[in-house]
C-alpha positions in Angstrom: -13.9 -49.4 6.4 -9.9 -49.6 6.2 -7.6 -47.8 8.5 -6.6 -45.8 5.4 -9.9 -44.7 5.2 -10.3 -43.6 8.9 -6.9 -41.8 8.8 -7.7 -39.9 6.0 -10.7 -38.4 7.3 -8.8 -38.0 10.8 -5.8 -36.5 8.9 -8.4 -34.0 7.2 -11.1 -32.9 9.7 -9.0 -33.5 12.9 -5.2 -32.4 12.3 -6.5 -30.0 9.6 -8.2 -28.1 12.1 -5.7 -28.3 14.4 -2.9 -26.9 12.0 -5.2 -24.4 10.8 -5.9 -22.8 14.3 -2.3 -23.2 15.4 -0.8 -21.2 12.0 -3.6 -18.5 12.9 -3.0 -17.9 16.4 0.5 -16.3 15.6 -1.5 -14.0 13.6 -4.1 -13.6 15.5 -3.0 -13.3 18.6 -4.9 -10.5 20.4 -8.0 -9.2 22.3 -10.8 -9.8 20.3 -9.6 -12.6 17.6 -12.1 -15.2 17.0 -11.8 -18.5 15.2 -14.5 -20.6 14.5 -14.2 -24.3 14.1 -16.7 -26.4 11.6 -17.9 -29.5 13.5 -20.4 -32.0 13.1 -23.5 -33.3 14.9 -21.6 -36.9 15.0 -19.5 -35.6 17.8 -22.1 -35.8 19.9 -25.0 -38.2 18.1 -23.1 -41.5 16.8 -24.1 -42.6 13.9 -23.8 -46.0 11.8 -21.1 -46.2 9.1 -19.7 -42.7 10.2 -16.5 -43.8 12.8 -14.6 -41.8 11.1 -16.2 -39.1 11.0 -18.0 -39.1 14.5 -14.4 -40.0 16.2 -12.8 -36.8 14.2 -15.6 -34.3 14.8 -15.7 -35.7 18.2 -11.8 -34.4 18.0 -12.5 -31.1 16.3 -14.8 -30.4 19.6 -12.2 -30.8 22.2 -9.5 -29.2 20.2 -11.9 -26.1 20.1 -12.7 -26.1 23.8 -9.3 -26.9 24.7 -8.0 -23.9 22.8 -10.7 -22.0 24.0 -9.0 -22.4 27.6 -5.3 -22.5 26.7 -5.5 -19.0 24.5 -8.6 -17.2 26.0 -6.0 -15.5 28.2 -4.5 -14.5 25.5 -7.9 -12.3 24.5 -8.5 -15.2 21.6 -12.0 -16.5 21.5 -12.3 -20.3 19.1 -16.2 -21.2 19.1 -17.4 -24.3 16.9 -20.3 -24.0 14.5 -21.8 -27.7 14.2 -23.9 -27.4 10.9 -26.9 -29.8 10.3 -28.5 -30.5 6.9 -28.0 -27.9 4.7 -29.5 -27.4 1.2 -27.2 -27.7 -1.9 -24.0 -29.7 -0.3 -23.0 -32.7 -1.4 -23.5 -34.2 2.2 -27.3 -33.5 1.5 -27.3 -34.9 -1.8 -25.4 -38.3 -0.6 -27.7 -38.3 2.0 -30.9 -37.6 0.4 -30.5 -38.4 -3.2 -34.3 -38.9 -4.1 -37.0 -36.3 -3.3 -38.7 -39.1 -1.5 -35.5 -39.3 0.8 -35.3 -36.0 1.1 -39.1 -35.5 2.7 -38.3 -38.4 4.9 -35.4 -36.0 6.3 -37.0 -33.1 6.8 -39.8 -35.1 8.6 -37.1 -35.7 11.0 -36.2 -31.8 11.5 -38.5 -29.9 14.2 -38.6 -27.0 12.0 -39.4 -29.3 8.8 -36.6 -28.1 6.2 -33.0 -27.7 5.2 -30.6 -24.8 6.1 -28.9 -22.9 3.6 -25.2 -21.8 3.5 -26.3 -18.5 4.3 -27.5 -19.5 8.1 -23.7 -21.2 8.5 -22.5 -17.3 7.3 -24.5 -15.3 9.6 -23.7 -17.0 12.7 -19.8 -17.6 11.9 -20.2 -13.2 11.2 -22.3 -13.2 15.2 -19.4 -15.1 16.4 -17.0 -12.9 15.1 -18.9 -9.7 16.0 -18.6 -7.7 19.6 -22.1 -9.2 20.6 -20.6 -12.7 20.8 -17.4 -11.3 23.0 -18.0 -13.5 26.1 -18.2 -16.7 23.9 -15.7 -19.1 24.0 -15.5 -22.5 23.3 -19.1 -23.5 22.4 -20.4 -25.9 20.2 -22.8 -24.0 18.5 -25.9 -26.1 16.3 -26.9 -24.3 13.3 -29.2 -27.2 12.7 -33.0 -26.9 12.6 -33.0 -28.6 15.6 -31.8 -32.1 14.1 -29.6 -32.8 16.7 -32.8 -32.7 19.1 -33.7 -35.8 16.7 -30.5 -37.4 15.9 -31.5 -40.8 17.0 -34.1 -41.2 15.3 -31.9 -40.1 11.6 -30.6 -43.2 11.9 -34.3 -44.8 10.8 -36.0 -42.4 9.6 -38.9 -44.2 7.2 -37.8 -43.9 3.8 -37.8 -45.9 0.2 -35.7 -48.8 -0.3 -32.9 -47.8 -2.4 -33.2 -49.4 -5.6 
């Protein structure tokens, strides 16, 4: 991998967080505002031929939980959803491009399938809602329970690409 190549995904899931939350706090900047963060399992789970994105989302993690700290006085909460593999992204289709790569994945999830985007919406609406008003900075897994797994994802027995 290049340094260009590293930057760029630092410049867009790193800093790009960052700038986002910073030109929302102005705005937002009162008891009860939430903002919610999109993370990855990487940040926690390395994974082979993902240093970029493992050392960024590793990044988006702190900047959440440092926010958390620095504007929860202000009333502000900033949570972090970490989605795992989710049906109909491109992530899943890079990562499973063949329906025999794709059972091999969801052999690998405890509860056996893919998200959807809808699961991502409903707990990014819970965040935002009163019943999450004493949550702040957490990393929240939307994932199945992949991360419970992530070592093995690395491995998991599937086809020999062709």
């Amino acid at each position: 991998m290049s340094a260009n190549a590293f930057k760029t995904v630092v410049d867009i899931d790193l800093l790009g967080t960052f700038n986002v939350l910073r030109a929302s706090f102005q705005y937002l900047r009162r008891p009860g505002a939430s903002l919610i963060s999109i993370t990855a399992g990487q940040a926690v789970h390395p994974m082979r031929n993902q240093v970029h994105a493992c050392a960024a989302k590793a990044g988006v993690n702190m900047v959440t939980q440092c926010l958390a700290m620095e504007w929860g006085p202000e009333g502000v909460r900033v949570n972090a959803i970490s989605p795992g593999p989710i049906a109909d992204t491109e992530g899943m289709r890079r990562l499973a491009p063949t329906p025999q790569f794709e059972a091999a994945y969801k052999r690998t999830i405890p509860l056996g399938t893919y998200g959807d985007k809808r699961d991502i919406a409903e707990l990014a609406i819970f965040l935002c809602s009163e019943g999450a008003r004493y949550i702040t900075g957490a990393i929240l897994n939307c994932d199945g329970g992949s991360s419970l797994t992530a070592g093995s994802t690395n491995s998991y027995d599937v086809p020999a690409k062709g």
